[in-house]
Structures are given as structure tokens and as C-alpha cells.
Backbone bond lengths (Angstrom), bond angles and torsions (degrees), N, CA, C in turn:
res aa  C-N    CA-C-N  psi(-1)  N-CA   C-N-CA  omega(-1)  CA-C   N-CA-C  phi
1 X - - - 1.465 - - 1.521 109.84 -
2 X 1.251 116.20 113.77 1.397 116.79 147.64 1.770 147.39 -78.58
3 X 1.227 96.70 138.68 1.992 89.81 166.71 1.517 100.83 -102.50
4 X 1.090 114.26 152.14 1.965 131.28 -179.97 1.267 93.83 -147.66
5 X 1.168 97.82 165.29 1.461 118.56 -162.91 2.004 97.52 -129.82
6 X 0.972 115.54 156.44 1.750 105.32 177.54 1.929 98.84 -156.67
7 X 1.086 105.82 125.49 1.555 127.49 171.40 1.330 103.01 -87.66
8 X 1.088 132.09 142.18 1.631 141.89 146.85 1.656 101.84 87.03
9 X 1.448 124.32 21.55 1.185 152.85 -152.60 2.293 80.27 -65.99
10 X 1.404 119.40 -31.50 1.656 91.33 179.56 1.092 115.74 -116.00
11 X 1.722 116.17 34.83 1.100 114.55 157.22 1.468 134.39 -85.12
12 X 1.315 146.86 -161.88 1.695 141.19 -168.61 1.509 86.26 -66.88
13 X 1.507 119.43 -93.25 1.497 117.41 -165.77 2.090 119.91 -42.09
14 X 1.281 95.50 -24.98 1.075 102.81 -158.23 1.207 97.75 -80.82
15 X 1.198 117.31 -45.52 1.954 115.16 -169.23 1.237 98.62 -67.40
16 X 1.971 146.89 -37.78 0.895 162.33 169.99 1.792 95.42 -21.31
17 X 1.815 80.01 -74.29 1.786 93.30 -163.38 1.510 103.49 -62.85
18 X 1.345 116.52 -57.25 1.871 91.70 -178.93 1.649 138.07 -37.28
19 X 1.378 85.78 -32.33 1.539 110.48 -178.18 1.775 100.94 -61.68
20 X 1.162 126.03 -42.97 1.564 134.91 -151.06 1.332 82.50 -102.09
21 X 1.398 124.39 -58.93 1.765 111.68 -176.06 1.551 116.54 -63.70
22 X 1.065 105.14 -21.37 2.000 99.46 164.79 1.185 126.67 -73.91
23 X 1.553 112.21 -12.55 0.949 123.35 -160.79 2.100 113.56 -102.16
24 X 1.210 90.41 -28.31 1.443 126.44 174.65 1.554 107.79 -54.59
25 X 1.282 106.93 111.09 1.711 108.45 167.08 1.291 118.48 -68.97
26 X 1.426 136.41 -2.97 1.161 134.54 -147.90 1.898 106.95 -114.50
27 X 1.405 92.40 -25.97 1.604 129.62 172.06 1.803 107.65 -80.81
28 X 1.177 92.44 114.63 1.442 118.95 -172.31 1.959 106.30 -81.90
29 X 1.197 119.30 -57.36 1.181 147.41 -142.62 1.928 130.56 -175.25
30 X 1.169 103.73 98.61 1.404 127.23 -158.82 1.394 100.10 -96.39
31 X 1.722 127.86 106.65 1.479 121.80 -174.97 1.373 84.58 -97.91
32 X 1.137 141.17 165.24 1.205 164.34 -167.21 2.019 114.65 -163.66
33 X 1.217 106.99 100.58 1.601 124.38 -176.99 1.382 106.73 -91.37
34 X 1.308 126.81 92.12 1.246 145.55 -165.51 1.711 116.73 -115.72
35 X 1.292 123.62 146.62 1.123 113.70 176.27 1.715 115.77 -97.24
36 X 1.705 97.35 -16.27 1.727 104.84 174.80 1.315 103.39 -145.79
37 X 1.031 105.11 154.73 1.922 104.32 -169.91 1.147 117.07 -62.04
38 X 1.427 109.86 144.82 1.974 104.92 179.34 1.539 115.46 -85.11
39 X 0.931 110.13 128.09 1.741 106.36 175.36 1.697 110.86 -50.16
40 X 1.561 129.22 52.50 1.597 107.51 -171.44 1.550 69.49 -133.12
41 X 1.189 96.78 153.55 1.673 143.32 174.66 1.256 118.10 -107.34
42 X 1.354 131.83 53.42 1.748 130.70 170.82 1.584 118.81 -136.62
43 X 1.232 106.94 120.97 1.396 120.99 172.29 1.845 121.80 -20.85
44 X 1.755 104.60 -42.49 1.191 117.32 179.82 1.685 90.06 -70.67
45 X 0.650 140.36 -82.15 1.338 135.67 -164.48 1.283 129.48 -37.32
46 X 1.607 128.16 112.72 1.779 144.24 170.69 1.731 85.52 -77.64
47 X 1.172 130.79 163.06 1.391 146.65 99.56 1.472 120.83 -101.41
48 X 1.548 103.54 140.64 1.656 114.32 179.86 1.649 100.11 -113.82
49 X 1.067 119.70 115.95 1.246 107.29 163.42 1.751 130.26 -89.07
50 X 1.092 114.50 130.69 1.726 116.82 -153.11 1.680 105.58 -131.04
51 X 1.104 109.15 174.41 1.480 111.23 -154.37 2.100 70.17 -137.22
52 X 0.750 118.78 102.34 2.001 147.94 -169.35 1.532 85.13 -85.41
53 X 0.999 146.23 -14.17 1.770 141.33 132.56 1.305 127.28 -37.72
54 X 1.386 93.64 -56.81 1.943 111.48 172.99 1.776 116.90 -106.51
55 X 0.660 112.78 13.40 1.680 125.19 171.19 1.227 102.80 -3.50
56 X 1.661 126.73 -57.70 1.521 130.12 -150.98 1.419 110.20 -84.87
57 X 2.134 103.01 -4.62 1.279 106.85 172.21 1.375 120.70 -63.76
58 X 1.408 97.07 -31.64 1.715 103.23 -170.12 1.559 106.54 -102.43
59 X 1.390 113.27 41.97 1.747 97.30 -161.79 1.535 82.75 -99.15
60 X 1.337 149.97 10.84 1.518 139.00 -179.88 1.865 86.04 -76.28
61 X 1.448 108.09 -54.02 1.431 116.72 -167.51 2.024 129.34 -54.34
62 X 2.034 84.08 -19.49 1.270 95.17 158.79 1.305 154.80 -40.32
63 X 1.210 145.54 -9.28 1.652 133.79 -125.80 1.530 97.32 -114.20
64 X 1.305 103.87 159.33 1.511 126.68 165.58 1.456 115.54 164.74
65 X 1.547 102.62 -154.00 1.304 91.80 165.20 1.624 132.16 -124.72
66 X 1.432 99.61 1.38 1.430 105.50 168.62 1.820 110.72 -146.38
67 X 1.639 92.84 137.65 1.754 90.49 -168.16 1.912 93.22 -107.31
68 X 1.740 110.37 140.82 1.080 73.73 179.08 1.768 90.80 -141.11
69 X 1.193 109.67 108.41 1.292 129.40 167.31 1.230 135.39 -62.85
70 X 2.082 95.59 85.47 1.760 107.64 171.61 1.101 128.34 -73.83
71 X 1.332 129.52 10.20 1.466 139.00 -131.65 2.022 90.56 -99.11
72 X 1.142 112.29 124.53 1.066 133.37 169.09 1.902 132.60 -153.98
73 X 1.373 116.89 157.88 1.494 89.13 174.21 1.801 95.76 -141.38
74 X 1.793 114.90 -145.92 1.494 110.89 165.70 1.453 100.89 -146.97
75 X 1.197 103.39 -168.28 1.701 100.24 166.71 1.221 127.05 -97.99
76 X 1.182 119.62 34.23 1.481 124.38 -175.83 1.750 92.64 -128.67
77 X 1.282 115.93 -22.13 1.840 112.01 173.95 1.418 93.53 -94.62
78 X 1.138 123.80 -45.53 1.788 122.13 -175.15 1.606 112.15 -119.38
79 X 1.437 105.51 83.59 1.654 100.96 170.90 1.453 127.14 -77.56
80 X 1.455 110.03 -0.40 1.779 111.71 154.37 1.687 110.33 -70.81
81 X 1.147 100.20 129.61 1.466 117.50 166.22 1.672 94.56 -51.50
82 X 1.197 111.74 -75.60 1.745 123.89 -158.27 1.611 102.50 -50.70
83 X 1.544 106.95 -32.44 2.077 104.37 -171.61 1.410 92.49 -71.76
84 X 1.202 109.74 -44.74 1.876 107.48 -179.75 0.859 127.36 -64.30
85 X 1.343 121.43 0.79 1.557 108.59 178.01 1.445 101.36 -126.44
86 X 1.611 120.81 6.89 1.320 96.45 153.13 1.409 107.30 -121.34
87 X 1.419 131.27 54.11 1.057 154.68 134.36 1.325 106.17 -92.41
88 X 1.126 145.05 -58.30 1.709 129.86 155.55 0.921 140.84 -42.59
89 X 1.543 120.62 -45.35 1.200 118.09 166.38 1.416 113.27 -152.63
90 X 1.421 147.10 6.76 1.519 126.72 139.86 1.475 103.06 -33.99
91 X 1.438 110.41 -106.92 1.047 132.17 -175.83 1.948 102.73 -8.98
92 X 1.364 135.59 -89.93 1.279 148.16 171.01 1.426 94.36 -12.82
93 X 1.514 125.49 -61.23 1.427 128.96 -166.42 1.306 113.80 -64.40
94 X 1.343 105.05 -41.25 1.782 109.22 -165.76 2.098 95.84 -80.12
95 X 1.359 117.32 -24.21 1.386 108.35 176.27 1.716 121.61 -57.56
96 X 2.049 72.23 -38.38 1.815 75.88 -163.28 1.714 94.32 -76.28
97 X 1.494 136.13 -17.04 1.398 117.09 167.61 1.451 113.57 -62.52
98 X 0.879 93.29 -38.60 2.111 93.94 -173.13 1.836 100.10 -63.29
99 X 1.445 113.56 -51.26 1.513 108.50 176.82 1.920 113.53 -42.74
100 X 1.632 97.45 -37.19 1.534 94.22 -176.58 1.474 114.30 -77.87
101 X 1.611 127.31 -18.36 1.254 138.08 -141.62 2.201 79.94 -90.73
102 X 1.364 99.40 -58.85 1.360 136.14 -159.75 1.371 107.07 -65.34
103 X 1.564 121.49 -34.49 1.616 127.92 139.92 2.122 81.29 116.04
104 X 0.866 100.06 -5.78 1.531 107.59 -179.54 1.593 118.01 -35.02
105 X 0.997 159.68 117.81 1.542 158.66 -105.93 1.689 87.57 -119.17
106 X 1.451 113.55 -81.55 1.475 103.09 -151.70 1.433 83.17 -108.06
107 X 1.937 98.33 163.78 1.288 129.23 167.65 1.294 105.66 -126.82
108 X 1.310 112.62 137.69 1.973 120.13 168.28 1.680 117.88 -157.74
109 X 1.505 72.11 113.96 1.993 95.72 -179.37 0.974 96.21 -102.37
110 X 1.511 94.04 159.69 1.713 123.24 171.16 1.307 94.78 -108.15
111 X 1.329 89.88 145.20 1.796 91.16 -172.38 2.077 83.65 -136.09
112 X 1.361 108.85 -122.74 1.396 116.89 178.01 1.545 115.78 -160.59
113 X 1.108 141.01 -167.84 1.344 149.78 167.22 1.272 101.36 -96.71
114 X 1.168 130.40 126.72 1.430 136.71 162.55 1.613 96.94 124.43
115 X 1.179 139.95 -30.60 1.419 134.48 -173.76 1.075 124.14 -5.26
116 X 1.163 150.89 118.15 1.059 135.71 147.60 1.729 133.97 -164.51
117 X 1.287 116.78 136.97 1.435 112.38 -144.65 1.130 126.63 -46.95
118 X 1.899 97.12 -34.55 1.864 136.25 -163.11 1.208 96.60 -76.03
119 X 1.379 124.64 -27.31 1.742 114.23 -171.52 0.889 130.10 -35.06
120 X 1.532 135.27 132.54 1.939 135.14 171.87 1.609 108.18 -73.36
121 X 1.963 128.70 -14.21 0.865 130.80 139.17 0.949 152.21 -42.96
122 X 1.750 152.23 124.02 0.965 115.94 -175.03 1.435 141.97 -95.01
123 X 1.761 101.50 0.13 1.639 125.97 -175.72 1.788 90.34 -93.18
124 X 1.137 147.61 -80.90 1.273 137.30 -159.47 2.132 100.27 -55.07
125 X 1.282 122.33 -28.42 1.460 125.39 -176.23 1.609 100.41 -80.81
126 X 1.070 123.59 -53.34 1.609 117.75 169.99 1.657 123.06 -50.10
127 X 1.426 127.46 -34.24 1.139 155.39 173.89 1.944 99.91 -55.72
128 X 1.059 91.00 -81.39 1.870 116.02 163.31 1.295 110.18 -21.32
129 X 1.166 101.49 -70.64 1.756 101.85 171.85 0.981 131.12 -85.42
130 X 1.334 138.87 0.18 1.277 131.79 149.09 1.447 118.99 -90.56
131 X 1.198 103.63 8.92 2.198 112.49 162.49 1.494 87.39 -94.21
132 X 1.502 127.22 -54.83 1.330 123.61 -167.89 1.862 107.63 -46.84
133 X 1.262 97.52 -57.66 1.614 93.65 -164.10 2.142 116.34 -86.57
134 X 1.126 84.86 6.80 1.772 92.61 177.47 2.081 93.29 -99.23
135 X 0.911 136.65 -36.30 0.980 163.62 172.28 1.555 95.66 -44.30
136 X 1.295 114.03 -56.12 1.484 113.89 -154.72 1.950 90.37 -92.09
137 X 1.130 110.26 -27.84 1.575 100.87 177.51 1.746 106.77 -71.41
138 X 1.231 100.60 131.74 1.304 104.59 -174.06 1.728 133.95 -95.19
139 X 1.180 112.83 69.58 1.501 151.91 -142.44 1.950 75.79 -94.28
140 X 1.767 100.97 160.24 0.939 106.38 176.19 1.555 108.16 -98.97
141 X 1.578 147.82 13.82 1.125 133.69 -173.89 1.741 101.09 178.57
142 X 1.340 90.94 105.49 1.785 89.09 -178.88 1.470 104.28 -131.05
143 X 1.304 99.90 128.51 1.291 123.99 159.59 1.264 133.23 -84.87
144 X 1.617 140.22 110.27 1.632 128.65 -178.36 1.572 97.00 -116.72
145 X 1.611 124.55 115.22 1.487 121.24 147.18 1.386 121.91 -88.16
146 X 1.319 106.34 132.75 1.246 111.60 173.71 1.905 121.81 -128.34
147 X 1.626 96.13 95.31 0.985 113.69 -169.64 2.112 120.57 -61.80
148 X 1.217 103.11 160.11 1.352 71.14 153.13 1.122 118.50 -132.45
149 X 1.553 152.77 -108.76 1.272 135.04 173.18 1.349 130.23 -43.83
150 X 1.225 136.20 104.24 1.545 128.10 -157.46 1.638 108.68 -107.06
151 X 1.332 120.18 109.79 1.505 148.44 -178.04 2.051 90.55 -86.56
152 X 1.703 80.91 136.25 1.096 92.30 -172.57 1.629 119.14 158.20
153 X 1.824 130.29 169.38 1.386 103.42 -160.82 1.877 92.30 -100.28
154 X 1.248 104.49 108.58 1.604 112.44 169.21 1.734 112.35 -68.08
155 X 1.231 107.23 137.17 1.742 106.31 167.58 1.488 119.95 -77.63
156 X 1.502 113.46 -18.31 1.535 95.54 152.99 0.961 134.33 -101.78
157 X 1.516 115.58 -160.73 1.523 98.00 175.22 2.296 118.78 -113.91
158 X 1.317 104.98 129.50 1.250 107.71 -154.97 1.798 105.72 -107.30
159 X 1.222 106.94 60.00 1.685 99.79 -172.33 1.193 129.60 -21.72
160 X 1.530 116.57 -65.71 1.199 132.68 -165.65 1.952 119.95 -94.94
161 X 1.795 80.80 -14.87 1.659 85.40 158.81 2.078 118.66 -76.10
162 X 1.005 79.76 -34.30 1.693 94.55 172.53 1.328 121.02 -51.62
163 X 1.498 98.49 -56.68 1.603 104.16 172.14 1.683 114.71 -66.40
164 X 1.063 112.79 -48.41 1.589 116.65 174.16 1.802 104.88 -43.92
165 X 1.324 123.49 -65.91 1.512 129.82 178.01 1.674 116.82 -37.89
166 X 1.659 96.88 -52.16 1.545 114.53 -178.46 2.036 100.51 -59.81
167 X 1.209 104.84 -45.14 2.017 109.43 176.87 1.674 105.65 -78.68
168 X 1.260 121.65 9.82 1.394 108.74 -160.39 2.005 74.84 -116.00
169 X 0.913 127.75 -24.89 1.712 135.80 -175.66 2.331 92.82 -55.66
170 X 1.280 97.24 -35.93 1.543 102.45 -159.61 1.400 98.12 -90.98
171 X 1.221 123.27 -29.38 1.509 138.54 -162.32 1.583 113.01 -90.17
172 X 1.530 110.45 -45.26 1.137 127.63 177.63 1.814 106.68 -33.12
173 X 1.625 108.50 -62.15 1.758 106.97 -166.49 1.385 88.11 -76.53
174 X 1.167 160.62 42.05 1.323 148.41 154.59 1.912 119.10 -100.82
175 X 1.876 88.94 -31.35 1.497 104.67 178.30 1.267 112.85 -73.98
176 X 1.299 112.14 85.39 1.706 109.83 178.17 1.709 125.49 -104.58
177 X 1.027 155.08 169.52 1.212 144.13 -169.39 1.045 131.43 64.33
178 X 1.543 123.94 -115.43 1.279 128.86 168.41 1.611 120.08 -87.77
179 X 1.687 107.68 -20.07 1.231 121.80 126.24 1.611 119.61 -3.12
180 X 1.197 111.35 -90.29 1.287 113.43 -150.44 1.488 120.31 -56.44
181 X 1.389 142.46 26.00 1.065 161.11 148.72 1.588 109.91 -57.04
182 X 1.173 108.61 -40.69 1.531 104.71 -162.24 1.328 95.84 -100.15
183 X 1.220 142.03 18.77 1.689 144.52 162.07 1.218 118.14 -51.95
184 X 1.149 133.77 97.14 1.769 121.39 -172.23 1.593 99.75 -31.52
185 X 1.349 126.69 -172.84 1.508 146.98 -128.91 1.144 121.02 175.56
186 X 1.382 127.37 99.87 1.561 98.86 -174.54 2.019 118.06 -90.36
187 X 1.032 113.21 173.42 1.232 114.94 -165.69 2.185 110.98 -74.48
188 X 1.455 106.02 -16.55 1.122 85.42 -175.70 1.816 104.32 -106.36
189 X 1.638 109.83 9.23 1.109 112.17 165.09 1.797 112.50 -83.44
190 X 1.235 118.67 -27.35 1.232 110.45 152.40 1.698 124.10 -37.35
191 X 1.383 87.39 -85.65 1.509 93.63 -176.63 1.616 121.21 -36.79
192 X 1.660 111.58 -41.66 1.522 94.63 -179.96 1.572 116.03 -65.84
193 X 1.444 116.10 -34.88 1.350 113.28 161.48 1.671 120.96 -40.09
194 X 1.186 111.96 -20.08 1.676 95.28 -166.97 1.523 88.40 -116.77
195 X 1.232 128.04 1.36 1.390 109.02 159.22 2.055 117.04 -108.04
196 X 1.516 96.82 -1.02 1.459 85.85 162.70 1.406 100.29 -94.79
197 X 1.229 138.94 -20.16 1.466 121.93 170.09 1.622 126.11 -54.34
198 X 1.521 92.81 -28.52 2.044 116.34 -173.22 1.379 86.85 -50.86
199 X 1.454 131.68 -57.31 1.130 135.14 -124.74 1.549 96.82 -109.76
200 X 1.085 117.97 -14.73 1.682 106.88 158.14 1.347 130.60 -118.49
201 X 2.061 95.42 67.49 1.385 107.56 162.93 1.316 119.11 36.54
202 X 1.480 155.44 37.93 1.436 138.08 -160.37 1.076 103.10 -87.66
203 X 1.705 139.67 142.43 1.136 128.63 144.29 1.365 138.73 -66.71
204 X 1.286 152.31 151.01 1.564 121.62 146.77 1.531 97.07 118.80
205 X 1.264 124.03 179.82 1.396 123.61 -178.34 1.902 113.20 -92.73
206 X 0.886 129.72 106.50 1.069 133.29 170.04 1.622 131.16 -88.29
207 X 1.488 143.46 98.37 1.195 145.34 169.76 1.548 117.20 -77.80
208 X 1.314 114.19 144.25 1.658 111.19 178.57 1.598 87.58 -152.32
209 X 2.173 73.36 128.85 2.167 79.31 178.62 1.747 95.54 -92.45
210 X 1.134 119.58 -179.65 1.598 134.78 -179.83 1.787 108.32 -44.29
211 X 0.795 113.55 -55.88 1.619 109.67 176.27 1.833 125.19 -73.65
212 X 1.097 110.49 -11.95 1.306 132.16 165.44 1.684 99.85 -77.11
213 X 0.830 121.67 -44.22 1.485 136.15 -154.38 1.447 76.21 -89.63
214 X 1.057 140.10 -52.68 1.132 118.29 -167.30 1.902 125.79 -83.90
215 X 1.446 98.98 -8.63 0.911 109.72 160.25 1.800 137.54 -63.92
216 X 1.535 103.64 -46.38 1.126 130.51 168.21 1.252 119.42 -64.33
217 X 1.065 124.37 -32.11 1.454 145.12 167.42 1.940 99.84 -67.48
């Protein structure tokens, strides 16, 4: 039996995974680090509510054995550059220190497809570096998914992401090969991926691009 801990628990991937980890016999105890209470009703379930500014205040309140950090945003919820990036990766960084402080076994972020540190972008370059610098903390079991288009029921409203998902239905059997990375994804095929990974102990740093992820899943 495990306890895990989950950040960003009401976002797309995130509400997915709470839903599947409550559901999980194997799951003892579900902490959930929230900034407002979640409307769920289950015994397995703690919520902590935290001020994601001071994180390291509450890191005594931390423990388990796997932290798994959904926490993400865009620029249309956060049009500060500076709020967005420690919604990307402060926050992500300072968890995965507390996971190391806290002796906590596995770590697993969502990151994205495209990551990367070098980017002239600033959403695939922010991504990049917060795989880069969780990476360099030396945790015993890290997990990075990197999804790519993620289908699924969003709480806002995403016009033109919609339409892209709805053309990605036609596009999808075309992505073949090395291709097939860029296949939309849906959000609760993520999550089962990162909880059949929970469950086989891995050591070491582990990356998974979108079609891997979908494999594991």
C-alpha cells in the first residue's frame, strides 16, 4: 500500500489521476495540496491547503511515497511571464526538493513534448528546464511525461484548442513511425501511465515522450 501526494490534483491530467488513485486498492492515502478545497468526498483523501509561495512551509506535512506533480498553467490563465514560471517550475522544483528532503521514493512531472531548455520559445524552454533542474536533484526515482496534445474535459473554455483536437481525430492515423508522438493523448491515459509506472518501483531518471506514454498506459 501506498500514500502519494498529488499537486494540481483539479487540473485536466490531474483530476484524471485523483479520480484513478481513489480508486486504486493499492493506494492507501491520497494527500492532495490544494489551494481551495476539491469538491470529492472519499475517506482516502487528505487535502492540505497551501499558499504554493511558501511550499517548504508545509514540507513537515509532506510524506509518502510518491509525489506527483500536475501542476501546470498557460498564458491566457497567467499572462505574467514571472506567475508562469513559477507555476512551471518554482513550485515543481521546490516539491521535488521537499520529496528529496522528506526521503520520499518517486517523483513524476508532467512536463510536455517539445521540451527543451535551448528553445527561442518560451513554453517548450520553460518545460526544458524544469526536466533540466529536477533531473539534477538527486532523488531516488524520477519520472518526466511528456505528453503531447491532451484531449480531455477542460474547465475552461478553449475554442481553437477544440478545433485543433476535433482535426487531430483525422490526423491522428496519418502519424505513423517516429511520427506517432505527436498523436493527441487523452488526459486519463496519461494518468494511468503514471500510476502503472508508481507501481514498478523504477530507479533512476526516467523520460516518456507522448507515444511511450501511451504505451504504458
Amino acid at each position: 500500500m501506498k500514500k502519494v501526494i498529488i499537486a494540481g490534483a483539479s487540473g485536466l491530467i490531474g483530476t484524471e489521476l485523483l479520480t484513478l488513485l481513489l480508486q486504486d486498492g493499492r493506494i492507501s492515502e491520497v494527500l492532495a495540496l490544494v489551494r481551495f478545497p476539491l469538491p470529492t468526498n472519499n475517506t482516502k483523501l487528505k487535502q492540505l491547503k497551501v499558499n504554493f509561495d511558501k511550499l517548504s512551509d508545509y514540507k513537515d506535512q509532506i510524506e509518502g511515497d510518491a509525489i506527483y506533480c500536475c501542476l501546470g498553467s498557460t498564458k491566457k490563465k497567467t499572462p505574467n511571464l514571472n506567475d508562469y514560471h513559477k507555476v512551471d517550475h518554482e513550485y515543481p522544483l521546490t516539491l521535488a526538493k521537499i520529496a528529496l528532503e522528506n526521503k520520499i521514493a518517486q517523483y513524476h512531472l508532467i512536463s510536455a513534448l517539445g521540451a527543451d531548455k535551448n528553445s527561442k520559445v518560451f513554453y517548450p524552454r520553460l518545460k526544458g528546464r524544469i526536466e533540466e533542474d529536477v533531473k539534477d536533484i538527486p532523488l531516488q526515482s524520477v519520472h518526466i511525461y511528456q505528453p503531447s496534445l491532451l484531449v480531455g474535459n477542460r474547465n475552461e473554455h478553449r475554442a481553437f484548442e477544440k478545433f485543433f483536437i476535433h482535426a487531430m481525430n483525422f490526423i491522428n492515423p496519418l502519424l505513423v513511425g517516429s511520427l506517432r508522438k505527436y498523436r493527441s493523448i487523452k488526459a486519463t491515459t496519461v494518468a494511468q501511465a503514471m500510476i502503472n509506472q508508481t507501481f514498478k518501483n523504477l530507479d533512476g531518471i526516467h523520460t516518456y515522450p507522448s507515444n511511450i506514454i501511451q504505451e504504458l498506459a
